[in-house]
N, C-alpha and C positions, 0 to 999 in steps of 0.2 A: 364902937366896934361894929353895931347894927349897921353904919353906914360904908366900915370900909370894905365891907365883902360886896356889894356890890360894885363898888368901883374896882376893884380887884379884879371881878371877873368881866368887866369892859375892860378891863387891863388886857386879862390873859385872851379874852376873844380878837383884839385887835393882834395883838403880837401873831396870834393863828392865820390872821388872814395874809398877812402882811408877806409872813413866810410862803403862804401857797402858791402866792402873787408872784416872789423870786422863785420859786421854783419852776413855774411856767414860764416865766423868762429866757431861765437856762436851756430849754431844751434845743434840741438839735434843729429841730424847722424853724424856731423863735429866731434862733440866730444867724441862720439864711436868710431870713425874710429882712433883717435888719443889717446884712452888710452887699451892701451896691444892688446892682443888677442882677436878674434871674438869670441859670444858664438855661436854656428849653436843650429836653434830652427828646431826639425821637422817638417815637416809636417802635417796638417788635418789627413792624410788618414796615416802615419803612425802612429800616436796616438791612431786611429782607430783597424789597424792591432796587435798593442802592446796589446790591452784590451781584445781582442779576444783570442788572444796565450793564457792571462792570465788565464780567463776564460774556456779555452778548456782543462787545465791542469787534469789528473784523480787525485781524489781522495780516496784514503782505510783508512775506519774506521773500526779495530779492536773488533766484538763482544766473549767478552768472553765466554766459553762453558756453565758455571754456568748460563749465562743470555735466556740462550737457552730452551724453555719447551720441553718435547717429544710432540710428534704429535698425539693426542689419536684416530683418524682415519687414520693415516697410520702407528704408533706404534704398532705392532704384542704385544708387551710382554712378559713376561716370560713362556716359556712352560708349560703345568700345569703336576703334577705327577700322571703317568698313567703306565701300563703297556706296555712294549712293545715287538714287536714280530721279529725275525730275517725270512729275505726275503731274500733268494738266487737264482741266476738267471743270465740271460745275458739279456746284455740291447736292446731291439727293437727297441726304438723308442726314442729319447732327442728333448724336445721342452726347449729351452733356453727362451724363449718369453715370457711362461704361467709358468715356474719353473718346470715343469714336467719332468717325466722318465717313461715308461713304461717298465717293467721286466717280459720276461720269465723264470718260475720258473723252476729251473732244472727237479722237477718230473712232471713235463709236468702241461696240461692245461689249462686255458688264460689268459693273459696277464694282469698284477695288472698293475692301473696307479697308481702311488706315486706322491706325492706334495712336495715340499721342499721350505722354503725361508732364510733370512737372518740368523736364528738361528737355522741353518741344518752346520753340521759338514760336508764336501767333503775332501775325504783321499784318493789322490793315491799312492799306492805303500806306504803307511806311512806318505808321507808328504801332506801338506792340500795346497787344489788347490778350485776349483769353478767348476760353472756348466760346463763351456768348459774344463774338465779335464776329463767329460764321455764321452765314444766314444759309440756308436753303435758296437753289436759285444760284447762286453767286460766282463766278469764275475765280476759281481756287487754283493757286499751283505749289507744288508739295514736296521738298526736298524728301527721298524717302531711302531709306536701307533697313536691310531683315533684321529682325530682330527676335529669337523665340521663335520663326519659322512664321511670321507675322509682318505688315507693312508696317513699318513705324514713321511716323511724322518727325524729322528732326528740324525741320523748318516750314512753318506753314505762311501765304503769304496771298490776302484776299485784296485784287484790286477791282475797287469801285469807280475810281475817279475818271472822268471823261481826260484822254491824255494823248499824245500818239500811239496808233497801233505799232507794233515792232513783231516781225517774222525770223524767225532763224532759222536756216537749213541750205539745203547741197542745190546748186546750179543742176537745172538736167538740160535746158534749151539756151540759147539766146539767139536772135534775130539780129543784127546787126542791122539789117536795112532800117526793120522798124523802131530797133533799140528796145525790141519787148523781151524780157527775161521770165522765164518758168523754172521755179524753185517748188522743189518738196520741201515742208517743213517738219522740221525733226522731232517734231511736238508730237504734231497731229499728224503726219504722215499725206498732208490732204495737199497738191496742188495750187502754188500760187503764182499768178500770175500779174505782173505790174510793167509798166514804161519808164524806162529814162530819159528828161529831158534836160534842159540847160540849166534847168533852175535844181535838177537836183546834186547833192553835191557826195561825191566819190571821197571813201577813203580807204585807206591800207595800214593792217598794222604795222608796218616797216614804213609807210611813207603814205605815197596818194600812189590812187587807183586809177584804173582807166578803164574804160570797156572791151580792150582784150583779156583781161583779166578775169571777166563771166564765163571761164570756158568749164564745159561738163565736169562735174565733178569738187567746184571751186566751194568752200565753205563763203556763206556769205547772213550780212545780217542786214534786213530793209526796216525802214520806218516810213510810218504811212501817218496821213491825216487822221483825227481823233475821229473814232467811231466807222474806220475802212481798214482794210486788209488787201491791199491792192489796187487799182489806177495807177496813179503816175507817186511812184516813189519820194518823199522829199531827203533822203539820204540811205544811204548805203554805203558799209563798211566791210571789204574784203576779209575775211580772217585767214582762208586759207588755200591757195593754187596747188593744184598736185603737180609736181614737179619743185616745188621749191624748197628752200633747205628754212630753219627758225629754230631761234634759241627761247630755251624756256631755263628760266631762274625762279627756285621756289623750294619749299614744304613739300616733301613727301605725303603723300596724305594714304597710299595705300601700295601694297606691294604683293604680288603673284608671280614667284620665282620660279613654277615646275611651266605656268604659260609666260610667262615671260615679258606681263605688263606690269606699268607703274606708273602712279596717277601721282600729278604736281598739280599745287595749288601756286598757278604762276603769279609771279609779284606785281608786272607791270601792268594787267588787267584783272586781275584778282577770279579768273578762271580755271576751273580745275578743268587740267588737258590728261589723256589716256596717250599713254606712250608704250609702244611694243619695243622690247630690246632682246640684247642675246646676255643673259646671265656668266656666257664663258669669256664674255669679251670685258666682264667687271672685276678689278682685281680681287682677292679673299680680304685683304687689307681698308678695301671702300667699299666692303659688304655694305648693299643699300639696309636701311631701314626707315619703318615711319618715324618721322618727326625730323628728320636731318634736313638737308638744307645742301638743293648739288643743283648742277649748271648744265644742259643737257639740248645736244645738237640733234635736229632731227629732221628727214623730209617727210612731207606729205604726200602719198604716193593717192589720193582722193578715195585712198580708204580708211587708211590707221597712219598716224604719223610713228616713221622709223627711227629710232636714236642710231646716230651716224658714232657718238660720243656722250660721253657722260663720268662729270667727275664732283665728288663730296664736297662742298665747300664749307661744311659746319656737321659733326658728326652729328646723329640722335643721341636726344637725351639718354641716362640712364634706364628711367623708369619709361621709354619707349621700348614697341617690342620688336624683336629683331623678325626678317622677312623670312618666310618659312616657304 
């Protein structure tokens, strides 16, 4: 008996251990550690940082143009139809800031400031540029009509290039002996004087010219050698003899029914001509208006060309406005 109580409680002692053994076994970490692979859980603060990157990402929403209104306080609009006036000159002064030009005009005097904005045309040399395309210095000419009680620039147009000179304006002299003709030019109001000789070559808008055709009064347009304004012409193109009769086909571009002018934008040299006419001699039925489209006989008496005739050939649009 003395002997079995000992081995009894090496009995009961191993059965104690045996059990604590499985019980540590079982527990919850024991048996993660013993099936596969670890998962790694991050962090707090990287959970943190991940929501934030997510969060921080830009996003671009797409608005189509259609969905776009104009802006009716800083939407200028479409220019309205008016007459306008050519301004030549060199440029004084460029304010980029305020959209301005200030122009000395060739035949002297002070200085016009001009306005231009988005729907002003900048042409140098031919091709179209912006306000930093005017230089100070530069011989500018300036399609221009009121606007606001203000010059506005509707066409601006800076030539640089070395090219032929070209003179436009009215016959006051010609010399027949010596073939020397003096024209005002309508620009600059300033006196020019050049020669015709054999090599220079005559034309007419109705046909060819001849040197009876320089008589007082004759609209005419010379071209001269690059960098001169007079010597010996190398062509000349009559536009217009007082005395003769010419048809103009085109665009109304403006109309003054109480004075009795109206300006076409003729088709076959793409010139806007001022025509005096009698309003009682136009039916109620081919009331002119801008935008139409009429055919129009007229003499040039070498001051205002007369409409002898004149008839509709494509009313104005709708949304043109009738001549008041």
């Amino acid at each position: 008996m003395n002997r079995l109580f000992p081995n009894l409680a090496v009995l009961l002692l191993s059965l104690t251990l045996a059990q604590a053994q499985n019980a540590q076994s079982d527990s919850p970490g024991e048996k993660n550690k013993q099936k596969g692979p670890a998962i790694e859980t991050p962090a707090a603060g990287e959970h943190a940082a991940s929501d934030s990157q997510v969060q921080a990402q830009p996003h671009t929403e797409m608005i189509p143009e259609t969905a776009i209104a104009p802006d009716p306080v800083l939407d200028p609009g479409p220019l309205p139809h008016k007459p306008m006036s050519l301004i030549g000159g060199t440029v004084k002064k460029v304010d980029a800031v305020r959209n301005r030009v200030l122009i000395q005009p060739f035949g002297g005097g002070p200085g016009i400031p001009v306005i231009f904005d988005e729907r002003s045309r900048i042409y140098r040399n031919g091709a179209a540029t912006t306000v930093l395309g005017i230089h100070r210095g530069e011989r500018i000419y300036v399609d221009t009509m009121s606007l606001d009680h203000k010059v506005f620039a509707r066409t601006v147009r800076i030539e640089t290039a070395t090219g032929p000179v070209e003179a436009h304006g009215q016959v006051v002299s010609f010399d027949p002996a010596q073939k020397v003709v003096r024209m005002r030019e309508s620009l600059t109001a300033q006196m020019v004087t050049f020669s015709i000789t054999d090599r220079t070559t005559l034309h007419m808008k109705n046909g060819t010219a001849s040197t009876a055709d320089f008589i007082p009064g004759a609209l005419i347009e010379a071209v001269f050698a690059p960098g001169r304004k007079g010597g010996i012409a190398d062509e000349v193109t009559v536009l217009a003899v007082p005395g003769n009769s010419y048809l103009f086909v085109g665009r109304i571009t403006n109309v003054d029914v109480r004075q009795g002018l109206l300006a076409i934008e003729n088709e076959s040299d793409q010139r806007n001509y001022e025509l005096r006419y009698d309003p009682a001699q136009v039916p109620e039925q081919n009331r002119l208006r801008v935008g139409a489209k009429v055919t129009a006989h007229a003499q040039f008496n070498g001051t205002s060309y007369m409409v002898d005739s004149i008839s509709v050939l494509e009313p104005a649009p709708d949304n043109a406005q009738a001549a008041r």
